[in-house]
N, C-alpha and C positions, 0 to 999 in steps of 0.2 A: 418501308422506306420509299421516300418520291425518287424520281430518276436523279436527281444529285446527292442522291445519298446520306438526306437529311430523316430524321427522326418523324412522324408525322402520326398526325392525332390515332389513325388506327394501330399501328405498333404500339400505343399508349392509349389504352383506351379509360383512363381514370387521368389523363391528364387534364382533360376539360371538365370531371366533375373537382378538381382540384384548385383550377382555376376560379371556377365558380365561387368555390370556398372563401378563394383570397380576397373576390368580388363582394360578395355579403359580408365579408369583415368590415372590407373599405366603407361597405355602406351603411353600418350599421346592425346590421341582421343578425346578431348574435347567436341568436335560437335555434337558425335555420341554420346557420354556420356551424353551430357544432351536432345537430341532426346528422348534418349531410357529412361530419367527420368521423360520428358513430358508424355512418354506413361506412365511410372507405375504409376505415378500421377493421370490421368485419371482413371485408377484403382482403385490404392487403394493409396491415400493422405497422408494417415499415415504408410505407409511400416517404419519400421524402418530402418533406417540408411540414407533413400531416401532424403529427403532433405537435408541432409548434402551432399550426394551426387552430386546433383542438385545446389547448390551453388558454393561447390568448383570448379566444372568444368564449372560454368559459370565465376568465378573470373578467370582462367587460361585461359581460352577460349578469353576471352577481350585482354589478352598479346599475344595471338598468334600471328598476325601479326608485333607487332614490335620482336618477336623473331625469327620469319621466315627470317625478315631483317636484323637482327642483323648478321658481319660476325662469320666464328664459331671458335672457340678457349676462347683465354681468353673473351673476349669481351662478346660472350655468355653466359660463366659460371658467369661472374662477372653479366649479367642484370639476372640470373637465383636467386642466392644468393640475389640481392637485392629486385628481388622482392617476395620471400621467404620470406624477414623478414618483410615484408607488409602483405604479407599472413597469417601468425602468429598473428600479431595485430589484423587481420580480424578475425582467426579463434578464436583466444580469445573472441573476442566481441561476437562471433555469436554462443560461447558455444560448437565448433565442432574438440577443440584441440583430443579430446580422440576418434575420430570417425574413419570406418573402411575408408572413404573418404581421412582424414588430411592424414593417414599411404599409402593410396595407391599413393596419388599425392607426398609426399616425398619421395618412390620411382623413380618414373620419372624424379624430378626437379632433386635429387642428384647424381643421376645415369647420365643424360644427362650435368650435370655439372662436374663430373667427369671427362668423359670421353672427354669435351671441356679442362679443365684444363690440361690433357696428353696432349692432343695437343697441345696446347698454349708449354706446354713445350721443347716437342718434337721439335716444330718449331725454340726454342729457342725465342719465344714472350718477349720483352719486359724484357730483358736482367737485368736489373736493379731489377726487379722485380719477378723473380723465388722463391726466397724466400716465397714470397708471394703467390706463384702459389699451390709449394708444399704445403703448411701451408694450402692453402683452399683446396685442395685436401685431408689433410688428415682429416678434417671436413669433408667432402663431404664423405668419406668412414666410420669415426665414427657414421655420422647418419645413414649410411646403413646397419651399422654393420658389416663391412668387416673390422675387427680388426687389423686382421694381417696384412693388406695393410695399415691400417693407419699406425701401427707401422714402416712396414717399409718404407715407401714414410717420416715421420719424424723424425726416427734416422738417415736417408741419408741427410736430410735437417739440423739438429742440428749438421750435423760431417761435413757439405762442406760449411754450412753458418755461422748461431748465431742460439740462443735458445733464446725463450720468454717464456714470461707467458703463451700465448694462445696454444702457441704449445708445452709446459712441458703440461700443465691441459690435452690435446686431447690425450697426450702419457699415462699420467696415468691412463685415463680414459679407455686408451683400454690395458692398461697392465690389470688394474682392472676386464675386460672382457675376456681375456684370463689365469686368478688366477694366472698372478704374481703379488701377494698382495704386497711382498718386494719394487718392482721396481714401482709398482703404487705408493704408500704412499711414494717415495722418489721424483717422479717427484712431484706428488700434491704437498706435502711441500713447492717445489722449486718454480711451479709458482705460489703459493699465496704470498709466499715473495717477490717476482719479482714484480709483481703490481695487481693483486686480479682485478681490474677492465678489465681486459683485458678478464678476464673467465665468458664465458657465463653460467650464471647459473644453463639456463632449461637443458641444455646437461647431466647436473649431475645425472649418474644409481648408482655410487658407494657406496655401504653401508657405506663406511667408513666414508667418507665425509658426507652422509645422519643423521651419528650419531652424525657427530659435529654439524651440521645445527640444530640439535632435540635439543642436550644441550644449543644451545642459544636460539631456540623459548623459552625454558622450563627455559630462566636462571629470565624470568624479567625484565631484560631490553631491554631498545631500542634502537634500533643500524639504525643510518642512512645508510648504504648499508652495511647486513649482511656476503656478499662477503669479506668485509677489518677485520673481526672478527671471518674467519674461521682460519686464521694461529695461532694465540692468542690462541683460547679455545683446536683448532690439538694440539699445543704444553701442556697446562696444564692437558689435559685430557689423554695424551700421546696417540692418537690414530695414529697423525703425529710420531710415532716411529722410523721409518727406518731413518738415517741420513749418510750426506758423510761428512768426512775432509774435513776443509775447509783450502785455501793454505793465509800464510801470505797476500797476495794481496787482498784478499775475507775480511780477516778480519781490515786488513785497511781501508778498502773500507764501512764497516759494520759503525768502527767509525767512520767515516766522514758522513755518514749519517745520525747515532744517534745525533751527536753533530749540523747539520745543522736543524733537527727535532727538539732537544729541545729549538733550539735558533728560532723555529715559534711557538711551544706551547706556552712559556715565553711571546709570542709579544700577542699570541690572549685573548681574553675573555671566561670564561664558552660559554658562546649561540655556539660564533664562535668556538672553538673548534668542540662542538657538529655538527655544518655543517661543516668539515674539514675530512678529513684522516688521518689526522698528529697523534692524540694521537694513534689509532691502526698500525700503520705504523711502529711507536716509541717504542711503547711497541714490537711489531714481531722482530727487530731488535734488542731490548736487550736480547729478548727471545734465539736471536743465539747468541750473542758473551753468555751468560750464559752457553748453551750447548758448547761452545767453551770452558769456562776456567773448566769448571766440567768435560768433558770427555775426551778431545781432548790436551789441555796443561792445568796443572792443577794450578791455582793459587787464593788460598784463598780469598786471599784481594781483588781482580776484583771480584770474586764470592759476597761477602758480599758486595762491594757497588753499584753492580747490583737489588741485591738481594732489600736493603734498599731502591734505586731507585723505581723500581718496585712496592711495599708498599706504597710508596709517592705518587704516581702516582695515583694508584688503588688499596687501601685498600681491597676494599670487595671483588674483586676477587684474589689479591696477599696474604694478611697477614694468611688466614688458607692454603692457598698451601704449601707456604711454610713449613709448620708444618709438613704436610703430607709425610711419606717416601717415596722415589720412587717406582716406579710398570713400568709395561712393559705391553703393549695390544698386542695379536698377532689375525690373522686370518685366 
């Protein structure tokens, strides 16, 4: 112990070769990484954190050489991301998502995938496909937490290409990391109405969204992918707050898809509904043309047979909403 009674490297004299360990994950060192886990092993078996250690850098270890071969640009970044999301499944199963090992080998995979993604770009790779380049690049910077880069590798990608789901959710998510709450909770909005299955769930730190996820575990029911009933409960709990105008186009575009949704609710059955997207799809959709005629062009009668809609549909979560006067959530 030092004189304040802290822990210090000589009371733990395997804590710095453990460190080390974590170090050569981060860096790539596979080999040497689990050498030097075989020795602490022999030591001491039950070091914590050590066999999480020991696993991880033998499952990275195993891809080494078809990534040595792999050439480098997108091609690399793309087998790095795939086999990331194998890794995950693995570190799921083997209980070591939370461990100082998963955090050190994510930075390696995302960092080394990054910086193959500039390249691919740079080179102008696969032309057809930048889109896509930028879009996992700014994933690859969201996991690293280099916010500001996400942000802007995908306001440059949403102003020279298209916007989606996946790449509105990455933008809000690191607005929401750099406390513009406004501009977060306007992207989220947008790509859960856009298509909710496109958003990777675990990526989600944002409290805001964390509080909608708590209001449906907490609501009772049961939602075949909680994903398609984050826009629904954002809007009635108003924590989805921030909204833009939407232009004539957007909302022609809104009815055509209300009216194509309930002409597949009408065809299915109770069961099949419940395995479908369609009723929460259906409901998020009336949810905007609503905020459309209430704030944006103001017309009663759309209002009231939105409204009655809504009711029809889902009683027990429309008919006391509606009772309820408006409120505004800020943060």
């Amino acid at each position: 112990m030092d004189k304040n009674g802290q822990l210090s490297f000589s009371d733990d004299p395997l804590s710095l070769e453990s460190s080390e360990i974590f170090q050569l994950i981060s860096e790539g060192n596979f080999r040497e990484a689990i050498k030097k886990s075989d020795a602490m092993m022999n030591v001491n078996p039950e070091y914590p954190g050590l066999i999480e250690a020991f696993r991880t850098a033998k499952f990275w270890s195993n891809r080494e050489k078809e990534l040595k071969k792999t050439p480098e640009g997108k091609r690399t970044a793309d087998f790095l991301m795939e086999e990331w999301a194998s890794f995950e499944d693995y570190a799921a199963y083997k209980e070591i998502k939370s461990s100082a090992a998963y955090r050190a080998v994510m930075k390696f995979v995302f960092f080394r995938a990054s910086e193959n993604y500039k390249l691919a770009f740079q080179k102008n790779e696969d032309t057809d496909t930048r889109f896509d380049l930028l879009l996992n690049l700014g994933e690859c910077f969201l996991r690293l937490k280099e916010h500001k880069l996400a942000v802007e590798t995908l306001e440059y990608a949403m102003n020279s290409y298209k916007s989606s789901a996946r790449l509105l959710f990455i933008l809000g998510e690191s607005y929401y990391h750099l406390d513009d709450i406004p501009k977060s909770l306007l992207y989220m909005r947008e790509a859960f109405m856009i298509d909710p299955s496109q958003i990777d769930i675990s990526l989600i730190e944002s409290k805001p969204v964390h509080e909608i996820i708590d209001v449906l575990k907490e609501s009772g029911r049961e939602f075949r992918d909680i994903r398609e009933w984050i826009p629904v409960y954002g809007f009635i709990t108003d924590i989805f707050y921030v909204r833009r105008n939407l232009s004539k186009h957007q909302v022609e575009s809104l009815k055509r898809e209300v009216f194509n949704l309930e002409k597949s609710y009408n065809r299915l059955g109770v069961d099949d509904i419940d395995n479908t997207n369609v009723l929460p799809r259906m409901i998020n959709k009336y949810l905007w043309l609503l905020d459309y005629y209430d704030s944006q062009v103001t017309n009663p009668e759309n209002l009231e047979q939105i409204r009655s809609r809504l009711i029809a549909i889902d009683k027990d979560l429309f008919y006391e909403y509606f009772k309820k006067p408006p409120h505004k959530r800020h943060y």
